[in-house]
KEKE-3310 file (N, C-alpha, C; in steps of 0.2 Angstrom, whole numbers, plus 5000, padded with zeros to 4 digits):
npx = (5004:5002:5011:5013:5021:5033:5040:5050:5044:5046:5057:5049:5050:5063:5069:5070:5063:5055:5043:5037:5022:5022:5028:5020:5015:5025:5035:5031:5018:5025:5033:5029:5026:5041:5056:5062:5073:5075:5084:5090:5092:5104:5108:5119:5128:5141:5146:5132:5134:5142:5136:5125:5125:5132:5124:5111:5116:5117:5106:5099:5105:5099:5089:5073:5071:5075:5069:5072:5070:5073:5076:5075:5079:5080:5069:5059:5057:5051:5047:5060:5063:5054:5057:5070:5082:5096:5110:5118:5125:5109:5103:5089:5082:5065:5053:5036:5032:5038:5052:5068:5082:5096:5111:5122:5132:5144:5148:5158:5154:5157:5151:5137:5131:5133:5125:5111:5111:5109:5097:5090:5089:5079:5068:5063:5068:5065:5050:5051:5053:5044:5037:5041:5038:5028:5023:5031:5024:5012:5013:5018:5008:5001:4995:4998:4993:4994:5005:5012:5009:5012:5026:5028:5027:5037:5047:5044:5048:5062:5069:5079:5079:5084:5077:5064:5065:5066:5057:5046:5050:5047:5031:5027:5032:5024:5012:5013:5021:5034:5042:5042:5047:5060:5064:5064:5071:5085:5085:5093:5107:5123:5132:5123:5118:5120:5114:5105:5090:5088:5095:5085:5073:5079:5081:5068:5061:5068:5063:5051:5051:5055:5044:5036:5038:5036:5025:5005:5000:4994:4996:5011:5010:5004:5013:5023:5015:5015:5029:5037:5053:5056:5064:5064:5050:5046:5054:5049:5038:5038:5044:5031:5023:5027:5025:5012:5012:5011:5021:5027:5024:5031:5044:5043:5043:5056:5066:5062:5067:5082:5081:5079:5089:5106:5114:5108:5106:5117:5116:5105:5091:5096:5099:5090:5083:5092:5087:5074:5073:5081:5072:5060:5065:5075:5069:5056:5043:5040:5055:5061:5059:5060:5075:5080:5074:5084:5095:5095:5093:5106:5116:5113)
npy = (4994:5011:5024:5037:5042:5036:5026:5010:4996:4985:4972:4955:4949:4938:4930:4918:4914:4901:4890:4875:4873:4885:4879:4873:4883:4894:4884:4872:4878:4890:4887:4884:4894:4898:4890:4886:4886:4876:4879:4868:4871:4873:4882:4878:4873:4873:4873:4878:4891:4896:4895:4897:4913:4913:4907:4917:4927:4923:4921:4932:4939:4932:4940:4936:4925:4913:4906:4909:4898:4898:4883:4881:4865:4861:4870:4865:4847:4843:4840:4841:4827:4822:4820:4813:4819:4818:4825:4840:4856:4855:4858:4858:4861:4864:4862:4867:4860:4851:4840:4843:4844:4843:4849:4844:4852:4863:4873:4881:4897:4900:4887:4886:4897:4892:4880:4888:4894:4881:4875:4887:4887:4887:4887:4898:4909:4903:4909:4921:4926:4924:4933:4945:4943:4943:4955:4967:4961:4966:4981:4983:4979:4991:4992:5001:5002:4989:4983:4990:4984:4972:4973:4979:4968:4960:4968:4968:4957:4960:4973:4979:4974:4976:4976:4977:4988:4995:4993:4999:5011:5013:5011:5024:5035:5032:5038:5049:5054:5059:5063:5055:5043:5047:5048:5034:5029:5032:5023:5012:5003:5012:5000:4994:5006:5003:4992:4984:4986:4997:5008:5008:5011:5023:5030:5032:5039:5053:5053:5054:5069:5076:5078:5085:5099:5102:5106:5106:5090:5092:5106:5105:5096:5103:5113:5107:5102:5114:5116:5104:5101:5109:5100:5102:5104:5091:5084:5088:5082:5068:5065:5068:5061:5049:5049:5049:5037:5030:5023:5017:5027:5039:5034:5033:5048:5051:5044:5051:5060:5059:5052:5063:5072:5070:5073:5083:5094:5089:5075:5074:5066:5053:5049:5052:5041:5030:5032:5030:5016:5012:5013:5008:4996:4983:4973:4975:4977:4990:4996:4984:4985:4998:5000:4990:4998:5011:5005:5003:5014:5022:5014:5012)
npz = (5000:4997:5003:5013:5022:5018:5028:5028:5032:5047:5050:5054:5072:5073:5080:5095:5112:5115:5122:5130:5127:5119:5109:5098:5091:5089:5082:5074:5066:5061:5054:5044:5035:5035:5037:5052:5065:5081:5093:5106:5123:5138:5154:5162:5151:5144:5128:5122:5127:5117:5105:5104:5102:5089:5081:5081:5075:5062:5059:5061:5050:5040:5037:5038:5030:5040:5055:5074:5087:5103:5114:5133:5139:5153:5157:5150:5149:5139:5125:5119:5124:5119:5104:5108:5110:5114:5120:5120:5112:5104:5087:5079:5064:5057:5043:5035:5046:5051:5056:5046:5046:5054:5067:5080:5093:5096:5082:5071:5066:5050:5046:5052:5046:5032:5035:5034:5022:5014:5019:5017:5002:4989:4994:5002:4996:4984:4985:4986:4972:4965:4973:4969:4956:4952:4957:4950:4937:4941:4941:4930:4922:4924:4937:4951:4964:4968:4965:4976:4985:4985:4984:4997:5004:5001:5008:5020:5024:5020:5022:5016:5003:4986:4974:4977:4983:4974:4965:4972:4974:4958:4959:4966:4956:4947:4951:4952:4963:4966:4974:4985:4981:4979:4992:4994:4986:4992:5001:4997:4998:4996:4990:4981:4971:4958:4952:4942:4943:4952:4944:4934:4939:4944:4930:4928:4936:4932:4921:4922:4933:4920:4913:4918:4916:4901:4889:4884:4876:4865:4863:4859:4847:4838:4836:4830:4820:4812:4811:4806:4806:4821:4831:4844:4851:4846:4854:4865:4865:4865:4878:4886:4879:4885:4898:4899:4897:4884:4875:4863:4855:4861:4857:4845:4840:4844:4837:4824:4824:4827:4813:4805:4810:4818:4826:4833:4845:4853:4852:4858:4856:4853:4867:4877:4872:4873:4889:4891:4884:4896:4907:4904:4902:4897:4889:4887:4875:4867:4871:4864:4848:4847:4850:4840:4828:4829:4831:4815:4809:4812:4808:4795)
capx = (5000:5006:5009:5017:5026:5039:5046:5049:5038:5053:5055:5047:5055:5066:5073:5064:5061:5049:5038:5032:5013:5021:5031:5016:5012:5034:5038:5028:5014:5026:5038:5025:5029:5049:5061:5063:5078:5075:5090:5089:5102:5104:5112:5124:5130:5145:5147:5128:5134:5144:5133:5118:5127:5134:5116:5108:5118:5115:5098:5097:5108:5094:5085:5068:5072:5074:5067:5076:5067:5075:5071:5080:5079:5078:5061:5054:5060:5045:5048:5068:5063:5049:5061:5075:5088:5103:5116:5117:5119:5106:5098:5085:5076:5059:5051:5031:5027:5041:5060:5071:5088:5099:5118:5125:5137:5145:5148:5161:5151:5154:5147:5132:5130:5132:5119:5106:5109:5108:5091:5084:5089:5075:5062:5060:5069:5058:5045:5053:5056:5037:5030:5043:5036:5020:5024:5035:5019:5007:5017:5020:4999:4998:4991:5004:4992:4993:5012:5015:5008:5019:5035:5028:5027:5045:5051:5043:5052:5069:5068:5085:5078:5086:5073:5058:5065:5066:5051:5040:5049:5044:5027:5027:5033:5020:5006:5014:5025:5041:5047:5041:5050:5067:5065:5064:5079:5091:5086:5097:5113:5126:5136:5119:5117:5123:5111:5100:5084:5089:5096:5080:5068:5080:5079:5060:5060:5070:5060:5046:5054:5058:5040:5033:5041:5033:5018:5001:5001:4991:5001:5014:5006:5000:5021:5027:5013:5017:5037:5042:5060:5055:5064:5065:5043:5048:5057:5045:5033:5041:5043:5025:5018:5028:5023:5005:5011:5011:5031:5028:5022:5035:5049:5043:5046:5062:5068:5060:5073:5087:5082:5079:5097:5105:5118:5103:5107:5121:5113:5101:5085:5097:5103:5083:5079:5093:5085:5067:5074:5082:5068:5055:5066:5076:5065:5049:5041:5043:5061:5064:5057:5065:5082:5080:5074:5088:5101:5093:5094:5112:5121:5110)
capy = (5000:5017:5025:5045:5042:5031:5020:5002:4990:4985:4964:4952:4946:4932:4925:4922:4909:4896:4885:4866:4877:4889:4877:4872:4891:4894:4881:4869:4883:4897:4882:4882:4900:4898:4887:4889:4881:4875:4878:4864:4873:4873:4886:4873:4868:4878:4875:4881:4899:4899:4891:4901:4919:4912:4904:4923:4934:4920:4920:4940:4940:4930:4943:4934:4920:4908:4911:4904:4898:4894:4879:4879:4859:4859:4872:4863:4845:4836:4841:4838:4819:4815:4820:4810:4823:4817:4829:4847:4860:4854:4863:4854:4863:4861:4867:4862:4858:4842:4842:4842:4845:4846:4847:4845:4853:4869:4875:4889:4901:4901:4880:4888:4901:4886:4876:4891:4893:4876:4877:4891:4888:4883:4887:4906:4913:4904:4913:4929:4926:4924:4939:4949:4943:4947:4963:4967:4961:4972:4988:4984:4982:4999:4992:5003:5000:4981:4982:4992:4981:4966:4974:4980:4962:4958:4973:4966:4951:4959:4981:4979:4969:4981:4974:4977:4996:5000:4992:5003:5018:5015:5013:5031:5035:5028:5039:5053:5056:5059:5066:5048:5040:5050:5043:5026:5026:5034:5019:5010:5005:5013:4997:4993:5010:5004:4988:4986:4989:5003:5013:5008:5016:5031:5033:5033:5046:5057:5055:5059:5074:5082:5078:5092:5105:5101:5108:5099:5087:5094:5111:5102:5093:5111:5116:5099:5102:5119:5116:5099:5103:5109:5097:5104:5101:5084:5080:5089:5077:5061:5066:5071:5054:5043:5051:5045:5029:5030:5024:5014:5032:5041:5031:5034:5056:5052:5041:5056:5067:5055:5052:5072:5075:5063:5076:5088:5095:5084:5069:5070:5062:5047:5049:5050:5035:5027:5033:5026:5011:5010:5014:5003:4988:4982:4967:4978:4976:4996:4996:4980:4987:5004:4998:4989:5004:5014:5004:5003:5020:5024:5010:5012)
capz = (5000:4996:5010:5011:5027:5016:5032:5027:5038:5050:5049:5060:5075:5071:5085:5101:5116:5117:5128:5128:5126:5112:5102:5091:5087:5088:5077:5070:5060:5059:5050:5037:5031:5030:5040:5059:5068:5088:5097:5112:5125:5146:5156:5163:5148:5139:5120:5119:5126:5112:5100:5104:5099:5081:5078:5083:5071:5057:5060:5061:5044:5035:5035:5039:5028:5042:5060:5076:5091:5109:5123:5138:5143:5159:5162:5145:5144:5136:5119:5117:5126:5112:5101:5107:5111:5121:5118:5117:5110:5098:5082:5072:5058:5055:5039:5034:5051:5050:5055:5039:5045:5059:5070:5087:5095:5093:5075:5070:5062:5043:5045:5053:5039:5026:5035:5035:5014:5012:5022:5015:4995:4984:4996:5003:4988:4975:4984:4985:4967:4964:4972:4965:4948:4953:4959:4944:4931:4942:4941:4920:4917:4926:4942:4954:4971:4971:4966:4980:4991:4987:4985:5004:5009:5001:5011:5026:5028:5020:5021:5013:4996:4983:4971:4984:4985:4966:4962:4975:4969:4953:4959:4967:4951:4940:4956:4954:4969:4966:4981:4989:4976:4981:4998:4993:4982:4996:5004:4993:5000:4992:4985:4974:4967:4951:4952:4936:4945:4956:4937:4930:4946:4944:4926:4925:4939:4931:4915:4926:4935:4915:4908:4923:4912:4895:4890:4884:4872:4861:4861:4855:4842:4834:4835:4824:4814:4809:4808:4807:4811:4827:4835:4851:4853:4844:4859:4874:4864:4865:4884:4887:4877:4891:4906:4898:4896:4876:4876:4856:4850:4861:4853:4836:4840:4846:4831:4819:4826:4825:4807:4803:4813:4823:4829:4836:4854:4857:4853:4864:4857:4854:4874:4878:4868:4878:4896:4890:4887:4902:4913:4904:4904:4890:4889:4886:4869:4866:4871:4861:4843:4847:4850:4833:4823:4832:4826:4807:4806:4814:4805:4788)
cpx = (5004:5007:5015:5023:5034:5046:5046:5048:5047:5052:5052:5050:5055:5071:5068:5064:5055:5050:5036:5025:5015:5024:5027:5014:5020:5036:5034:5022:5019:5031:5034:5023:5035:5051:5063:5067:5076:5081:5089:5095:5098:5108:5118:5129:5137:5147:5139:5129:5138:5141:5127:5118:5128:5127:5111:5109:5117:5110:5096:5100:5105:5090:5077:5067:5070:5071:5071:5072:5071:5075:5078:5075:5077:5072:5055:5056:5055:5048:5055:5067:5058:5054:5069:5081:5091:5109:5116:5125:5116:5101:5094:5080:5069:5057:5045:5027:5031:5050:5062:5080:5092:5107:5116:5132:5138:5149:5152:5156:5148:5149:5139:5127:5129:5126:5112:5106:5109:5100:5086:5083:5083:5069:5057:5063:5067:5053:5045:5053:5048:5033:5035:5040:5028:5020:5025:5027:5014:5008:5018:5014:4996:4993:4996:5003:4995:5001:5016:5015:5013:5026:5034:5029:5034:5046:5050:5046:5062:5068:5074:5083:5080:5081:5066:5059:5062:5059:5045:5043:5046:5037:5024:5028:5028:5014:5009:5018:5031:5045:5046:5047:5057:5068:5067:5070:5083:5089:5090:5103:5118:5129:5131:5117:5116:5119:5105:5094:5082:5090:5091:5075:5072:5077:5070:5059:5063:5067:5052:5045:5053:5049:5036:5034:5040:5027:5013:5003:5000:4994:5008:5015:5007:5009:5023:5023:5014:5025:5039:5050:5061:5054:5063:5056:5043:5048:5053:5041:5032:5040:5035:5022:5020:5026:5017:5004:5010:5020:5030:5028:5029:5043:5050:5046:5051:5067:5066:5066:5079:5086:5082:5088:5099:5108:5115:5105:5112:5118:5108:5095:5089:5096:5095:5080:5083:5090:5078:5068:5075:5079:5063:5058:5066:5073:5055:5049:5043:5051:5065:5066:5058:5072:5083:5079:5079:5094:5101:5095:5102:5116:5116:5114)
cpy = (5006:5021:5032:5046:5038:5029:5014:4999:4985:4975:4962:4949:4939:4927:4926:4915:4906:4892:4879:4870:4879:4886:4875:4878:4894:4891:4874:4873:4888:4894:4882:4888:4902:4894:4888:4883:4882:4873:4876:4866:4869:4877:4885:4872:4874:4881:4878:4888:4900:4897:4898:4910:4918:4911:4913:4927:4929:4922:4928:4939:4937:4934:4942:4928:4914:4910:4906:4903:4892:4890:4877:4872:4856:4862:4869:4855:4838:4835:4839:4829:4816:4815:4815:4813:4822:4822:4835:4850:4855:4857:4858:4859:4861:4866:4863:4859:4850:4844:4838:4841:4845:4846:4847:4846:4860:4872:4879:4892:4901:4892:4881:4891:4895:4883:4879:4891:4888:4873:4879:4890:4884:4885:4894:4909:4911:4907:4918:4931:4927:4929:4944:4950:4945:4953:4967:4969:4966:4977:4988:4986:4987:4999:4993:5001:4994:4981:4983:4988:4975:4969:4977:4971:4958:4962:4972:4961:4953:4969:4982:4977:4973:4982:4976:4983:4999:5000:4997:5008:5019:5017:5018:5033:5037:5033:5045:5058:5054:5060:5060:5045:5040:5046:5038:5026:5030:5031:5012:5011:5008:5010:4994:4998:5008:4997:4989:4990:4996:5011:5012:5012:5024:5034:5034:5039:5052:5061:5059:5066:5078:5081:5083:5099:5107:5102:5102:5097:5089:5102:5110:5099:5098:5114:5113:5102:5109:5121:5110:5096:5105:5102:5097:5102:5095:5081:5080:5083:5071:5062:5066:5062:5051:5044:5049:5038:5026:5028:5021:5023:5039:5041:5033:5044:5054:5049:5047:5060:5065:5055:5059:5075:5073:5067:5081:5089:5091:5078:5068:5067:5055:5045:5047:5045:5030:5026:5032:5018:5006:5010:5010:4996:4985:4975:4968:4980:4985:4996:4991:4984:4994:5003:4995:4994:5010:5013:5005:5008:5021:5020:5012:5017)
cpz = (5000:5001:5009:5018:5024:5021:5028:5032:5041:5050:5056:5063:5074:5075:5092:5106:5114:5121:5124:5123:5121:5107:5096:5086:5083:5082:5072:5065:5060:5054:5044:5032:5031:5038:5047:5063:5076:5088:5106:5116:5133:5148:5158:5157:5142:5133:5119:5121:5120:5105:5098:5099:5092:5079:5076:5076:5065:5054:5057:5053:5037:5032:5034:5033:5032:5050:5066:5082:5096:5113:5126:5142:5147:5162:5156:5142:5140:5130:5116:5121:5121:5108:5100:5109:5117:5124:5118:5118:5105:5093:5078:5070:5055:5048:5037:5040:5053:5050:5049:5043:5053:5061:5076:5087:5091:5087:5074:5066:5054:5041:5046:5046:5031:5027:5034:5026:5013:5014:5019:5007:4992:4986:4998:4997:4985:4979:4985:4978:4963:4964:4968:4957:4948:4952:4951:4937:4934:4939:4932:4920:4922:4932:4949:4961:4973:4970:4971:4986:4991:4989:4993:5007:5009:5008:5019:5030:5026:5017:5019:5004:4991:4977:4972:4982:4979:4963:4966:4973:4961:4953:4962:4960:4948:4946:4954:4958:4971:4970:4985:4987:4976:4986:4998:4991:4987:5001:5003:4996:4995:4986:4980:4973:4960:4948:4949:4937:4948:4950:4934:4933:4944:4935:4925:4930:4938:4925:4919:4928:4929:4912:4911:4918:4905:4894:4887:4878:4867:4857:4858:4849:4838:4832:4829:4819:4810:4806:4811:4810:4818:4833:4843:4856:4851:4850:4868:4871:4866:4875:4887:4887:4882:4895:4904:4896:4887:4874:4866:4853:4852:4860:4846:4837:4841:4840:4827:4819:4825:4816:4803:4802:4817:4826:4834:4843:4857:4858:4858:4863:4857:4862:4878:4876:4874:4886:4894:4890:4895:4908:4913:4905:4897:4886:4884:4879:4866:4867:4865:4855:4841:4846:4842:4828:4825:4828:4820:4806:4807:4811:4796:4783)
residu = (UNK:UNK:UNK:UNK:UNK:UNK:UNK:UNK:UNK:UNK:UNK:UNK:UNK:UNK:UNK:UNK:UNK:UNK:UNK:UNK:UNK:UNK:UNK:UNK:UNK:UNK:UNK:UNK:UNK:UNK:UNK:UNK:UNK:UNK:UNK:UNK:UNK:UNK:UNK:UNK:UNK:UNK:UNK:UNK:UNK:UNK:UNK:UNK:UNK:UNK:UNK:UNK:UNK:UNK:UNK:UNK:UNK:UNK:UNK:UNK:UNK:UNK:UNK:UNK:UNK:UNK:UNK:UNK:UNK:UNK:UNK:UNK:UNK:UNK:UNK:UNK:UNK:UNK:UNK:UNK:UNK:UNK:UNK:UNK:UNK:UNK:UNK:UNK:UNK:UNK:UNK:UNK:UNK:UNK:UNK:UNK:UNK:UNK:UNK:UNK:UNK:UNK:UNK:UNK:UNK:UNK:UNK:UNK:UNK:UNK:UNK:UNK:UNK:UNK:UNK:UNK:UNK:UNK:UNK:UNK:UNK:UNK:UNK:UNK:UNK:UNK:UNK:UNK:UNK:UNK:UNK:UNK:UNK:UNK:UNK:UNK:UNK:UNK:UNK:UNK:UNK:UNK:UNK:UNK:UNK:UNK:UNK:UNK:UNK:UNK:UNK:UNK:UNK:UNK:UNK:UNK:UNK:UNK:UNK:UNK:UNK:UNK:UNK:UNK:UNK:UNK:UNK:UNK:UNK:UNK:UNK:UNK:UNK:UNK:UNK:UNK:UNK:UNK:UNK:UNK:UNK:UNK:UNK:UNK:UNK:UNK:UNK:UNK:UNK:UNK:UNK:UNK:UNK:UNK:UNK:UNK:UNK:UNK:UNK:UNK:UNK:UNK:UNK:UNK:UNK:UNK:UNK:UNK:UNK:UNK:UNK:UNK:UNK:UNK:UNK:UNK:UNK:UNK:UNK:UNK:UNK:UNK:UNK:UNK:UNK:UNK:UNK:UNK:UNK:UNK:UNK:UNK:UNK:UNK:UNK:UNK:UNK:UNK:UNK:UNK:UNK:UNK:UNK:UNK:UNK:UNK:UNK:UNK:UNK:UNK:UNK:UNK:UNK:UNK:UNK:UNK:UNK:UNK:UNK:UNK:UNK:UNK:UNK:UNK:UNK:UNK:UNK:UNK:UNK:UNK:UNK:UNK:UNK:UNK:UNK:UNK:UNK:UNK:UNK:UNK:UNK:UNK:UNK:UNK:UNK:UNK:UNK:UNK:UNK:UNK:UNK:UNK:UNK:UNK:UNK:UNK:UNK:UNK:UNK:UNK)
# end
């Protein structure tokens, strides 16, 4: 949901104790929306105070990936004796409502780390990988609320997701609300700036930002039609049409001008053909069919 406050929804807690009473809420149904490791300790017992810490910051560093869930033995030990647990420390991973996996004993850190991406792969990233495609298709067929809301629900399990951010900037973007939209993208950490999605979310806001300064369509119209070489209304034109979502028609102005003078302003309708491209997504039937007629002309 679009929201003008633009906080990201802070994730949900991912590590936490349980009870005999709460392990069925704890780990068997919370197991059946991503992976949750029971760490069987004792206060007595000393590799679990070193276990318990590495597991923690793993856990935190999944980013709501995996979730981790405490029992101390001795005030809960129903649960570790159905089980069978002789030994500790012991982690068994539950995913489904059903253990999958586990160790004992204390673990150096980067084993940990392996055992959690060997855990989580296949299973919470294919369905991050899903709503994103949701999301993504929403936001293409011009349905910006319900996009917003997924990349909200990415963002809720991972307010880091670079993919999550850029796609909700788009859809401020696509609403109107550019100054949201700035927000969002200098949430971006710095070392994915340069991160396809992140250069595509910017270039569309900027396209958005310059098409504010172009007058109506129709005034434009009336310019070309009066003086075809009047590239300069050519090029507000092409601007104008995209910000209406007309990108096949605002490719074709910009091509005209390339074909008229391809050296005009400093290449700049080339330069703006490239930054449409780039903002709709080189994949996108417009972008395709453009970049084709581009080249014909400049190699022809």
């Amino acid at each position: 949901m679009l929201q003008n406050g633009g906080a990201v929804p802070a994730a949900a807690e991912v590590v936490k104790d349980t009870t005999t009473q709460a392990f069925m809420k704890d780990v068997i149904e919370e197991s059946k929306r991503q992976p949750v490791l029971v760490d069987f300790w004792a206060p007595w017992c000393g590799p679990c105070k070193q276990l318990t810490p590495v597991l923690e910051k793993a856990v935190k560093a999944a980013k709501g990936k995996v979730k981790l869930a405490k029992m101390n033995i001795d005030e809960h030990p129903a649960i570790p004796g159905q089980m069978g647990i002789q030994s500790i420390p012991a982690v068994i991973a539950f995913s489904n409502g059903q253990p999958i996996d586990g160790f004992m004993g204390a673990l150096p850190e980067s084993q940990v780390v392996a055992f959690l991406e060997r855990l989580t792969k296949g299973k919470v990233g294919g369905e991050e990988k899903d709503l994103l495609k949701a999301a993504d298709e929403a936001l293409a067929g011009g349905n910006a609320a319900d996009a917003a809301n997924l990349y909200g629900q990415l963002l809720k399990e991972d307010s880091g997701n670079v993919a999550a951010l850029a796609g909700l900037a788009r859809c401020y973007v696509a609403t109107g609300n550019t100054e949201q939209a700035k927000k969002t993208l200098a949430l971006v950490p710095e070392s994915k700036q340069s991160d396809a999605a992140v250069t595509a979310a910017r270039a569309a806001l900027e396209i958005a930002e310059q098409a504010k300064s172009v007058g109506p369509t129709h005034e434009l119209e009336r310019k070309i039609a009066a003086n075809p070489l009047d590239h300069q209304a050519r090029f507000d034109l092409a601007v104008a049409l995209n910000a209406k979502g007309k990108r096949a028609e605002a490719a074709e102005q910009l091509l005209e001008i390339v074909r008229r003078d391809r050296k005009w302003n400093d290449d700049s309708a080339r330069k703006q053909l490239v930054q449409f491209f780039e903002a709709w997504g080189f994949a996108d039937p417009a972008a395709v069919e453009g970049r084709k007629r581009l080249s014909s002309i400049l190699f022809s």
